[in-house]
N, CA and C atoms of all chains as a GROMACS GRO file, in nm:
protein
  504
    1UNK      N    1   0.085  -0.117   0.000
    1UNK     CA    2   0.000   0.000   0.000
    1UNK      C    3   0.090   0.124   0.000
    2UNK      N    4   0.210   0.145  -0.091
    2UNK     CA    5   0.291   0.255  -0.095
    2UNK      C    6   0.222   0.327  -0.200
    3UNK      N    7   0.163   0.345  -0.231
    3UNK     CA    8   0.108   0.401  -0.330
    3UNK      C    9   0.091   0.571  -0.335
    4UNK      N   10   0.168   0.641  -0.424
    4UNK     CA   11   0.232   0.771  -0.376
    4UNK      C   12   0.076   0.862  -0.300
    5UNK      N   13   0.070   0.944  -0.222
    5UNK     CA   14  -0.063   1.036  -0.194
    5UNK      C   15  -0.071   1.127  -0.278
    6UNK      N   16  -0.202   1.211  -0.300
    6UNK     CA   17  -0.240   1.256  -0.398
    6UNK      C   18  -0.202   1.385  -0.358
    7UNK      N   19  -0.159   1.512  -0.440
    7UNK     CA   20  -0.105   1.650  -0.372
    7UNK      C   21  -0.243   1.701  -0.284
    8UNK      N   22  -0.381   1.702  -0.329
    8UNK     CA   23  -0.496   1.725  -0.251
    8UNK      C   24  -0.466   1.682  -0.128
    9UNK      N   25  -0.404   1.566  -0.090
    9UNK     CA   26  -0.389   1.537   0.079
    9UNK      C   27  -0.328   1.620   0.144
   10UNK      N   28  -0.200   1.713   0.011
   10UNK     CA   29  -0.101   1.748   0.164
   10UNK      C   30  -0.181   1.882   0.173
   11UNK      N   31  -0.245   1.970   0.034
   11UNK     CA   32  -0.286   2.029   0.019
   11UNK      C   33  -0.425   2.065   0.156
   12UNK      N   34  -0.504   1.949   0.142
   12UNK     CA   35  -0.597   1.910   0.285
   12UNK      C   36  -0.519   1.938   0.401
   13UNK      N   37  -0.422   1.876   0.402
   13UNK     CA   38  -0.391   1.816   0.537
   13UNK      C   39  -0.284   1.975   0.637
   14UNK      N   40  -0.247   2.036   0.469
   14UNK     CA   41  -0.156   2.170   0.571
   14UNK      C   42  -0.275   2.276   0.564
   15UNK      N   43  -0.394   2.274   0.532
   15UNK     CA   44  -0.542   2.317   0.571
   15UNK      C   45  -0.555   2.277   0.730
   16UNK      N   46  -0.567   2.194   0.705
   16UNK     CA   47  -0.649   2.145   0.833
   16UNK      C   48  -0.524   2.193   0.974
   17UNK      N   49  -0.376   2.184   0.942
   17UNK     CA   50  -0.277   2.227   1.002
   17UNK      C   51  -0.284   2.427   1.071
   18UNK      N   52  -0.377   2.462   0.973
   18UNK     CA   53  -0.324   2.622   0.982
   18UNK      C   54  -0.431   2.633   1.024
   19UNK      N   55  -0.541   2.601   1.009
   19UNK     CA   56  -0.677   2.648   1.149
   19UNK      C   57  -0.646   2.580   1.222
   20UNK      N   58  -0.556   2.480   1.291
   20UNK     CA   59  -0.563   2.408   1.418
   20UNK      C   60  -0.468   2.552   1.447
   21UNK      N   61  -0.369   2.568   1.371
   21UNK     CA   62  -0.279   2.667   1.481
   21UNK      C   63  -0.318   2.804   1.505
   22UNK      N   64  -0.412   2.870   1.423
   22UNK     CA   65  -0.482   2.909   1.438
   22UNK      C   66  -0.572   2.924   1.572
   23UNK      N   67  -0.648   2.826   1.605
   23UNK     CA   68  -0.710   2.758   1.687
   23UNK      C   69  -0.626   2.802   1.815
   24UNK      N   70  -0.519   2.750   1.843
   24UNK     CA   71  -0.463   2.673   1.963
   24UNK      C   72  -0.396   2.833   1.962
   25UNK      N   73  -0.356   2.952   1.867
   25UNK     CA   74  -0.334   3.078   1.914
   25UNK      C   75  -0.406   3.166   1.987
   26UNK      N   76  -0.548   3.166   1.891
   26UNK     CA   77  -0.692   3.199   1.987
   26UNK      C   78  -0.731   3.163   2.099
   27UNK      N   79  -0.726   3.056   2.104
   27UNK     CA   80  -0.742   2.973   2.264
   27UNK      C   81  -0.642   3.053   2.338
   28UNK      N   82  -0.488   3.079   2.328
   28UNK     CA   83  -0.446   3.148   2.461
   28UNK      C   84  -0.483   3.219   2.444
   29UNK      N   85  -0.482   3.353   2.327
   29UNK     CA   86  -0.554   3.478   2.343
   29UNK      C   87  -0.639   3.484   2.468
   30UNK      N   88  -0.750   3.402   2.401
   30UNK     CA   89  -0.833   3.423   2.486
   30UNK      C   90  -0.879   3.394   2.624
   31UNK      N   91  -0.756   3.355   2.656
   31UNK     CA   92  -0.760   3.294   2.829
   31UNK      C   93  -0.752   3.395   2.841
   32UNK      N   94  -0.695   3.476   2.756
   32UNK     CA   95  -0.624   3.644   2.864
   32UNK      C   96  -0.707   3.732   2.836
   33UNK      N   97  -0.814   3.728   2.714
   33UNK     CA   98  -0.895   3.804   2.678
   33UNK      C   99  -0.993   3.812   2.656
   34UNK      N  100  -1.042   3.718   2.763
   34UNK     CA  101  -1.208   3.710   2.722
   34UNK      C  102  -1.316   3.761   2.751
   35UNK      N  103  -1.301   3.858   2.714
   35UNK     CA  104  -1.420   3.986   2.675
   35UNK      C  105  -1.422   4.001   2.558
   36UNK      N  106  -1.304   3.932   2.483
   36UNK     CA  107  -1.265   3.999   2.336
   36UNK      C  108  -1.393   3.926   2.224
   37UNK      N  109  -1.502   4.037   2.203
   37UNK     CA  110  -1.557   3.933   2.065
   37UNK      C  111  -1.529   3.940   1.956
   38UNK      N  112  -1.434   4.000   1.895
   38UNK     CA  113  -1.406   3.985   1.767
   38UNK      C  114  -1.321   3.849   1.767
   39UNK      N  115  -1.255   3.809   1.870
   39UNK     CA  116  -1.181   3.707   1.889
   39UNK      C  117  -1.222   3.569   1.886
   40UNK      N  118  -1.338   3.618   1.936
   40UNK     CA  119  -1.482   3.476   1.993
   40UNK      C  120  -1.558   3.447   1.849
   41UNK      N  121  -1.552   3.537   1.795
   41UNK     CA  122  -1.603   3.493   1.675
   41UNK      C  123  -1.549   3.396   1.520
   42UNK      N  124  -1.424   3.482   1.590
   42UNK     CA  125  -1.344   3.409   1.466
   42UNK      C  126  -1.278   3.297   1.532
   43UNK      N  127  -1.300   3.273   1.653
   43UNK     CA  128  -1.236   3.150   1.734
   43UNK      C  129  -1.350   3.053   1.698
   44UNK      N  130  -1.530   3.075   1.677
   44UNK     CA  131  -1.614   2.976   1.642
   44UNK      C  132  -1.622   2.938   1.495
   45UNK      N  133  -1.570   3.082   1.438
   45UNK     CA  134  -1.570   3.050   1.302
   45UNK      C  135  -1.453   2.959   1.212
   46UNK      N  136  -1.344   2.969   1.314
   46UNK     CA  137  -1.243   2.876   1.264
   46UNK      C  138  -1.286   2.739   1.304
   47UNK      N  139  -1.316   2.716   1.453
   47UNK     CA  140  -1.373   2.565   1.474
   47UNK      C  141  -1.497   2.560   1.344
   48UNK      N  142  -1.580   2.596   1.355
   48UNK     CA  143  -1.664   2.565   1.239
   48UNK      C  144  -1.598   2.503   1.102
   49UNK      N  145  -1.483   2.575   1.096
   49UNK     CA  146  -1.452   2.558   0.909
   49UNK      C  147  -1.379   2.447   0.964
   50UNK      N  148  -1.255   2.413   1.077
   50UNK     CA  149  -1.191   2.277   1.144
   50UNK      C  150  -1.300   2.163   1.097
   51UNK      N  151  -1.411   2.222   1.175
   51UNK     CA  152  -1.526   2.070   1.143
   51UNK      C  153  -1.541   2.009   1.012
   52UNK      N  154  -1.558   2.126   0.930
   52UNK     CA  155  -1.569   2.110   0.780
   52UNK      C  156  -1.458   2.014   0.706
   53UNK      N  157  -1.320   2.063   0.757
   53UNK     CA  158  -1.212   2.006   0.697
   53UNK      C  159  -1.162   1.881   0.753
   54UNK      N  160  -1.212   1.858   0.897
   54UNK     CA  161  -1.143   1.744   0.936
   54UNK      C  162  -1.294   1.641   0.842
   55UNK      N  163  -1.362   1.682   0.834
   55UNK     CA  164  -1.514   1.569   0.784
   55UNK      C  165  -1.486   1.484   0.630
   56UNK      N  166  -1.422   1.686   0.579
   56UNK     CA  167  -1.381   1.636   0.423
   56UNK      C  168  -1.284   1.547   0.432
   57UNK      N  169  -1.175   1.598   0.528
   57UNK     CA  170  -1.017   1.476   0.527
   57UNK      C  171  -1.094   1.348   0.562
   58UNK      N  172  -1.202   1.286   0.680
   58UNK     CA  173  -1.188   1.163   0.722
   58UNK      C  174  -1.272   1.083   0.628
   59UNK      N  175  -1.368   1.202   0.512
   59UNK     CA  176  -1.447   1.078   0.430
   59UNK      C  177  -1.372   1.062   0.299
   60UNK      N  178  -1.203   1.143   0.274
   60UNK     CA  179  -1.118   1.106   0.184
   60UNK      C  180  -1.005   0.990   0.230
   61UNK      N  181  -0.927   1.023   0.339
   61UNK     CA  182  -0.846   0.932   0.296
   61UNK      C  183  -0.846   0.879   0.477
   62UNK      N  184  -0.929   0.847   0.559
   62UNK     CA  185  -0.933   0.778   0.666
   62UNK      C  186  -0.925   0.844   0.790
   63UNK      N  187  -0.916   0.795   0.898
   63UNK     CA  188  -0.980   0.870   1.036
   63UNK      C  189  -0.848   0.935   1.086
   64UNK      N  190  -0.883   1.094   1.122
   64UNK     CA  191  -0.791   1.107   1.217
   64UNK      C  192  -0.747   1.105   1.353
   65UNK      N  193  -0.882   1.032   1.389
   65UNK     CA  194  -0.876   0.994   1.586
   65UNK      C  195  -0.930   0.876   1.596
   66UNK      N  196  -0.904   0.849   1.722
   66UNK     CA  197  -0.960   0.688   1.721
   66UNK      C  198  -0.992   0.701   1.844
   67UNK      N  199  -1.080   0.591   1.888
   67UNK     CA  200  -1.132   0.541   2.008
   67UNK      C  201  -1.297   0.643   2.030
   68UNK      N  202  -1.319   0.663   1.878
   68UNK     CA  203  -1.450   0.713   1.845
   68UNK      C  204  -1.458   0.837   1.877
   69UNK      N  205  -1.322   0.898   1.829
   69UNK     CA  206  -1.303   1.068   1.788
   69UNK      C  207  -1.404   1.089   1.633
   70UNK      N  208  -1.305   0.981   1.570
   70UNK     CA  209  -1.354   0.959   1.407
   70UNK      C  210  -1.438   0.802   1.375
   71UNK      N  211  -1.485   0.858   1.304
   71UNK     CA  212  -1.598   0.730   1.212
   71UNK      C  213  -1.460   0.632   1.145
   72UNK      N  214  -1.504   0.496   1.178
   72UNK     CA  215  -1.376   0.379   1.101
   72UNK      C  216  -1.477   0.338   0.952
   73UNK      N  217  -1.384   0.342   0.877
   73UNK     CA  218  -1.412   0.265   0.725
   73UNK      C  219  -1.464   0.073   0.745
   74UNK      N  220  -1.554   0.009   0.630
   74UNK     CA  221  -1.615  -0.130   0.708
   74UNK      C  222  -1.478  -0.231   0.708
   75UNK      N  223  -1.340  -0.138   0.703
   75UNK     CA  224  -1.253  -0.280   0.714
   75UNK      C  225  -1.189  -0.217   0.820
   76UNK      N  226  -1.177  -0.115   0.904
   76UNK     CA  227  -1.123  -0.114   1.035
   76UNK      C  228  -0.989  -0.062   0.967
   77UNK      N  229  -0.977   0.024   0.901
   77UNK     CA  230  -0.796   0.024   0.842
   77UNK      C  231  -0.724   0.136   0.911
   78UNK      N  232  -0.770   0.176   1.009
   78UNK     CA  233  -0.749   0.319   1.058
   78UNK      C  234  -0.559   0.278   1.055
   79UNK      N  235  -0.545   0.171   1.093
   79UNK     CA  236  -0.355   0.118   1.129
   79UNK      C  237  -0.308   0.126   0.978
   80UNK      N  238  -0.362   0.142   0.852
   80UNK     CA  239  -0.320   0.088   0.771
   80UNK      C  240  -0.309   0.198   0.674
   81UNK      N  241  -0.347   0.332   0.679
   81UNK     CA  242  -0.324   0.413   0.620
   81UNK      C  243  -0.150   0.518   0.678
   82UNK      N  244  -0.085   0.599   0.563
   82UNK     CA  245   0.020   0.605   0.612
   82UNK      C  246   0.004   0.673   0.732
   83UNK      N  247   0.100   0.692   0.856
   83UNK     CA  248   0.093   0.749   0.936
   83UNK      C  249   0.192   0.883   0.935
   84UNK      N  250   0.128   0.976   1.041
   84UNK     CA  251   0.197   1.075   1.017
   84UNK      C  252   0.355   1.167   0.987
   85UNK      N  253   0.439   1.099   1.019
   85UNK     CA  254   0.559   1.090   1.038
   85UNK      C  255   0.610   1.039   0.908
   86UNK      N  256   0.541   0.951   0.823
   86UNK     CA  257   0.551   0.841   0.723
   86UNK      C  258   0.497   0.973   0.581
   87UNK      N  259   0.392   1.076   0.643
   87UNK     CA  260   0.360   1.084   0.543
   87UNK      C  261   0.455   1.198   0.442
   88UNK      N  262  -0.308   5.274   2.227
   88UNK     CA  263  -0.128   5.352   2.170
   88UNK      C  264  -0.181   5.213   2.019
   89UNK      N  265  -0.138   5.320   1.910
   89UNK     CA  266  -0.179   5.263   1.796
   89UNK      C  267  -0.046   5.221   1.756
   90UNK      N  268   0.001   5.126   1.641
   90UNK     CA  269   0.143   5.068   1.594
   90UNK      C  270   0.233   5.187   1.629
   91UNK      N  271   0.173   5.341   1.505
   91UNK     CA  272   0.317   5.395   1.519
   91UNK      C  273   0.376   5.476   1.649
   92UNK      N  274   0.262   5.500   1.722
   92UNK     CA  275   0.368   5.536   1.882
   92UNK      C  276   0.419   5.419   1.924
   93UNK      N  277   0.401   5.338   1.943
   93UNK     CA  278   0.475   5.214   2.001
   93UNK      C  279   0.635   5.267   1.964
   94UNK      N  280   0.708   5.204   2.089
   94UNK     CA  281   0.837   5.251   2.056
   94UNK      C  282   0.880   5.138   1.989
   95UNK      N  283   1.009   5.180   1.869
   95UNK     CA  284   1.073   5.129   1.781
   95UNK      C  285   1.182   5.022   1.869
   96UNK      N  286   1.204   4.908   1.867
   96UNK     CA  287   1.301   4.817   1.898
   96UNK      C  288   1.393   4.710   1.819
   97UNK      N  289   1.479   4.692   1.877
   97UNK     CA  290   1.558   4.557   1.783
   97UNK      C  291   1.517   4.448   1.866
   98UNK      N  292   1.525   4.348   1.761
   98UNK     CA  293   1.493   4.188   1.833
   98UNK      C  294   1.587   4.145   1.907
   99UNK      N  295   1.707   4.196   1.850
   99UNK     CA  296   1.873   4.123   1.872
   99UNK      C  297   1.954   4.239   1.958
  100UNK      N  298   1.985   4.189   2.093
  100UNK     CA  299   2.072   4.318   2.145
  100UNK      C  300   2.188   4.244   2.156
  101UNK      N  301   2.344   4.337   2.193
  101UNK     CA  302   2.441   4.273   2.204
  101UNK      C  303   2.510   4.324   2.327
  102UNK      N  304   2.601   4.267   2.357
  102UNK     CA  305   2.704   4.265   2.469
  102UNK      C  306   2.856   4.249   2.433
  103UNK      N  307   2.940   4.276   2.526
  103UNK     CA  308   3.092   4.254   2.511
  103UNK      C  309   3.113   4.215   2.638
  104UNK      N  310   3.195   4.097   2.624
  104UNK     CA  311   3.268   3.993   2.767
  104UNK      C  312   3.377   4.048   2.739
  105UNK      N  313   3.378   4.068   2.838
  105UNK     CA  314   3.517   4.132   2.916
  105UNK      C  315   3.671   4.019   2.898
  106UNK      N  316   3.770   4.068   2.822
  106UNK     CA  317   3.885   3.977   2.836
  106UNK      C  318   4.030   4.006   2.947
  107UNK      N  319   3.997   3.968   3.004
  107UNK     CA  320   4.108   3.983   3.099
  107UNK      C  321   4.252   3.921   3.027
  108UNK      N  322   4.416   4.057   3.095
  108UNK     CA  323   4.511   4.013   3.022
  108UNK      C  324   4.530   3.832   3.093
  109UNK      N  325   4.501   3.830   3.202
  109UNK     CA  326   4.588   3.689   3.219
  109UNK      C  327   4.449   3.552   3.181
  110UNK      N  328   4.364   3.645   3.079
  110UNK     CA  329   4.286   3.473   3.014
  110UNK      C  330   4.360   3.418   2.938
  111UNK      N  331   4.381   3.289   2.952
  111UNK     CA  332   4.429   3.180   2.814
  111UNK      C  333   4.339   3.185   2.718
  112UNK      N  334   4.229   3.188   2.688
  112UNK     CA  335   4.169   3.150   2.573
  112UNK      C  336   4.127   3.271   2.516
  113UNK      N  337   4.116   3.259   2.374
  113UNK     CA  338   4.083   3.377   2.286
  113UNK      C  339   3.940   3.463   2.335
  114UNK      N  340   3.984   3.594   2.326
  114UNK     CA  341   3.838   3.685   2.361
  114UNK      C  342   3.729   3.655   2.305
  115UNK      N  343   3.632   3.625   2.346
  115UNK     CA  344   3.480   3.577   2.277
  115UNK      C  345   3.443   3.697   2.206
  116UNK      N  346   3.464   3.832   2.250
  116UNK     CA  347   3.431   3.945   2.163
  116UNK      C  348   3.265   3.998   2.199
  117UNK      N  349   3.203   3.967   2.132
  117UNK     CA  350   3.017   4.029   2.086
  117UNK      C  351   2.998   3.870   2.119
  118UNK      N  352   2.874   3.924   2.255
  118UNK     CA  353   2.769   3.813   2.240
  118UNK      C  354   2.591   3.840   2.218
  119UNK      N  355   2.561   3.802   2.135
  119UNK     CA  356   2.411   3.834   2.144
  119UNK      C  357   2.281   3.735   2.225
  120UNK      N  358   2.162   3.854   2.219
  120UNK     CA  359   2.094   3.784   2.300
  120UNK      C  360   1.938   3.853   2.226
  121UNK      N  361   1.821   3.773   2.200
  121UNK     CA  362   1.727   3.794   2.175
  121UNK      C  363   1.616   3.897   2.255
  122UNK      N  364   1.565   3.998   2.173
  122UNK     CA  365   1.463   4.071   2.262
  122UNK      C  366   1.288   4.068   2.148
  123UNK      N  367   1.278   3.970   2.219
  123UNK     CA  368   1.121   3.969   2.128
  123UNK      C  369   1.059   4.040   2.141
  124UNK      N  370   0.920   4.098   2.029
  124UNK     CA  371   0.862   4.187   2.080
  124UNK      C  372   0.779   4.190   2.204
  125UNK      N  373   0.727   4.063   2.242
  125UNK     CA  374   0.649   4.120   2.356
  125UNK      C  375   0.717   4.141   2.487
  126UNK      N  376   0.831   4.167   2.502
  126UNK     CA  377   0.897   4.211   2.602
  126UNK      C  378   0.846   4.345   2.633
  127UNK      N  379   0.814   4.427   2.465
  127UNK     CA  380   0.812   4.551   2.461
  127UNK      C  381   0.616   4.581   2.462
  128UNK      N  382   0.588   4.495   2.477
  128UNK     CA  383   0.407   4.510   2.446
  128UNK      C  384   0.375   4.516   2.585
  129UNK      N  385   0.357   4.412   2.693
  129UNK     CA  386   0.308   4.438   2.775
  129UNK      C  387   0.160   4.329   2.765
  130UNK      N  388   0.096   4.386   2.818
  130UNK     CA  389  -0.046   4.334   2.811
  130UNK      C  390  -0.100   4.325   2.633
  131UNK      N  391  -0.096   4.256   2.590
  131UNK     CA  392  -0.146   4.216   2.444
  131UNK      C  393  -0.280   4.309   2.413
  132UNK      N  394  -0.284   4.442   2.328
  132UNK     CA  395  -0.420   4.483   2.356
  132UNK      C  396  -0.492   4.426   2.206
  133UNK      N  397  -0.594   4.487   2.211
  133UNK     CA  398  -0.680   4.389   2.122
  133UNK      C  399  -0.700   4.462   1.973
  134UNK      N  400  -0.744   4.337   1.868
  134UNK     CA  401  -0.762   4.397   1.711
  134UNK      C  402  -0.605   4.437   1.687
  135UNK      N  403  -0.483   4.345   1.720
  135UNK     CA  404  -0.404   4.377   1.621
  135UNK      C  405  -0.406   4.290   1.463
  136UNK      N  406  -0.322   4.349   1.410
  136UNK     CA  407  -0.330   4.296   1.291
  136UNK      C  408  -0.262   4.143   1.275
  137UNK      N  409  -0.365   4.068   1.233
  137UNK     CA  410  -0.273   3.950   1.173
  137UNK      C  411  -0.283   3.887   1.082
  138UNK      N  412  -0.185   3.763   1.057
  138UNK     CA  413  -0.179   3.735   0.918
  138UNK      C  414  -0.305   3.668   0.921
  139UNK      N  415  -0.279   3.606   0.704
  139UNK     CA  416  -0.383   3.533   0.703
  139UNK      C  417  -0.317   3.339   0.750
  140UNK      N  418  -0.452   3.305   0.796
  140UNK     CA  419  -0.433   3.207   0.828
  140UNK      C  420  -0.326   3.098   0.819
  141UNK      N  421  -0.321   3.075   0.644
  141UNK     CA  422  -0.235   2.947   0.614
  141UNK      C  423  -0.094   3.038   0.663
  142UNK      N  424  -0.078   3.173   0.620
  142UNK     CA  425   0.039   3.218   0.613
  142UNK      C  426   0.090   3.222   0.742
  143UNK      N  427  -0.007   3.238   0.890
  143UNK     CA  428   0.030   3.216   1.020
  143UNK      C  429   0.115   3.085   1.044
  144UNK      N  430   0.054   3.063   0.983
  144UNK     CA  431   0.141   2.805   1.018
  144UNK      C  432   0.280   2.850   1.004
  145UNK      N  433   0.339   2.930   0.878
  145UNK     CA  434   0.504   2.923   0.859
  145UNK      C  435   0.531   3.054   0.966
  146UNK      N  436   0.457   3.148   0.977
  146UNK     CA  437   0.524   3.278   1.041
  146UNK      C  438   0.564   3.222   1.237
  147UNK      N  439   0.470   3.120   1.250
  147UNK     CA  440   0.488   3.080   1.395
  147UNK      C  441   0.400   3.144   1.498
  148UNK      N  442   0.328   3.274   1.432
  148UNK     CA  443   0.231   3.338   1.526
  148UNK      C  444   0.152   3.414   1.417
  149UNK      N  445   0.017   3.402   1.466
  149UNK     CA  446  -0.119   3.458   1.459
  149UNK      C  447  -0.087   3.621   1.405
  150UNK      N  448  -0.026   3.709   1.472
  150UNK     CA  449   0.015   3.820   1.534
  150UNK      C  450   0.145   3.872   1.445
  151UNK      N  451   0.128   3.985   1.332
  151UNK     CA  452   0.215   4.042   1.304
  151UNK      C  453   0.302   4.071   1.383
  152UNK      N  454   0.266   4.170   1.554
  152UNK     CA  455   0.371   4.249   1.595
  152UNK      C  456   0.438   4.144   1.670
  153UNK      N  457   0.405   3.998   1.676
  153UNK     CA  458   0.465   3.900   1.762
  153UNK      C  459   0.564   3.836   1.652
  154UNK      N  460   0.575   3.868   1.556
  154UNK     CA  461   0.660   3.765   1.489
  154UNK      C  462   0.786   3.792   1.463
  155UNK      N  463   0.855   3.714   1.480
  155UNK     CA  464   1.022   3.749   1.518
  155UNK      C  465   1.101   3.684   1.483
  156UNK      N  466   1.110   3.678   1.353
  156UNK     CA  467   1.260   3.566   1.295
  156UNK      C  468   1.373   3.570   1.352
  157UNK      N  469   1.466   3.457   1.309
  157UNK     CA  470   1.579   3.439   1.390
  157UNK      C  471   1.698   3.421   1.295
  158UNK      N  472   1.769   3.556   1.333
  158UNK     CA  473   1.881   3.536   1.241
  158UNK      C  474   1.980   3.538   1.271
  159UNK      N  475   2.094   3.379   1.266
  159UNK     CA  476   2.205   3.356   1.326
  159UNK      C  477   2.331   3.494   1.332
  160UNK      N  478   2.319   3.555   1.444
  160UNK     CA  479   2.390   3.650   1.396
  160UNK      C  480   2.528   3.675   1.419
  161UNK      N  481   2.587   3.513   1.454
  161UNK     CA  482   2.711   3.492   1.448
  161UNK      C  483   2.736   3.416   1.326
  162UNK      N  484   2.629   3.436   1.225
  162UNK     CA  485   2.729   3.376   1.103
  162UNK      C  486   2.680   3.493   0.981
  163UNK      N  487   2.648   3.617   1.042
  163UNK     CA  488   2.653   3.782   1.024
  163UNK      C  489   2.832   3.754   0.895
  164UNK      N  490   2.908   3.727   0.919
  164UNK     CA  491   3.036   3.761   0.900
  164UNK      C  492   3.084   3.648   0.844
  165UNK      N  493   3.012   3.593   0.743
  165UNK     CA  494   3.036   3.439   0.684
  165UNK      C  495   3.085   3.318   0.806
  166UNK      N  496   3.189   3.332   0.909
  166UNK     CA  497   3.218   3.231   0.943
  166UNK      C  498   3.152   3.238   1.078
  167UNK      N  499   3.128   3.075   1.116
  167UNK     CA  500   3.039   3.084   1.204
  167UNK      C  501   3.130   3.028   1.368
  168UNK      N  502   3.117   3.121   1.432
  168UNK     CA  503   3.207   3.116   1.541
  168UNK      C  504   3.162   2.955   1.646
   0.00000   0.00000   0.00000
């Protein structure tokens, strides 16, 4: 199963990378600033679009959490797709 | 206090170690030391400008006035001490 990935994955996958960091910047922001709503907004609006992209990544090329973070495919391959480090 | 009052700073400050005549080993000369910006901010106030998203992932922060490359500045002078 080496079979090269398609540029759409990395393309997906450094998506899904830049609203998480995104994400995880807002989040301290906002420990320190939470009164801030322009902050709050675009902190729901990035989780929102996260949802979107992690949904599109897990019904393309397999789950990115387990222990029923993410939905498994009917052969269970979650071990069998490349892993991250690999990819 | 809007960007341009903010006072103007360098990231990179420097120093000189002192060589005493009876050291054996060669004078170290210039040492540097990092001054990020939020040394100079204080309390983070709100609606600064930042990048766009994907472009945040490589810059390392959200936050224009937080972003602070790092440039070896002992190899300033081709060779690297």
């Amino acid at each position: 199963m080496n079979t090269p990935l398609p540029p759409e994955y990395y393309e997906l996958l450094e998506e899904l990378q830049a609203v998480d960091f995104a994400l995880v910047e807002l989040t301290l922001y906002l420990d320190t600033h939470p009164k801030d709503m322009d902050s709050i907004r675009q902190f729901n609006g990035l989780a929102k679009k996260r949802k979107k992209l992690a949904k599109e990544y897990e019904a393309r090329y397999g789950p990115l959490l387990q222990f029923g973070r993410s939905y498994s495919d009917e052969d269970w391959s979650w071990g069998k797709a490349p892993w991250p480090w690999q990819v | 206090m809007s960007q341009k009052e903010r006072c103007h700073f360098t990231p990179m400050k420097t120093y000189d170690v002192y060589h005493g005549p009876f050291d054996p080993c060669p004078p170290i000369g210039h040492k540097y030391y990092s001054t990020p910006p939020h040394l100079y901010m204080g309390f983070q106030p709100r609606c600064l400008e930042q990048f766009p998203i994907r472009e945040a992932l490589f810059r390392g922060t959200l936050w224009k006035e937080l972003y602070d490359p790092y440039e070896n500045p002992y190899r300033k002078r081709g060779e690297l001490r």
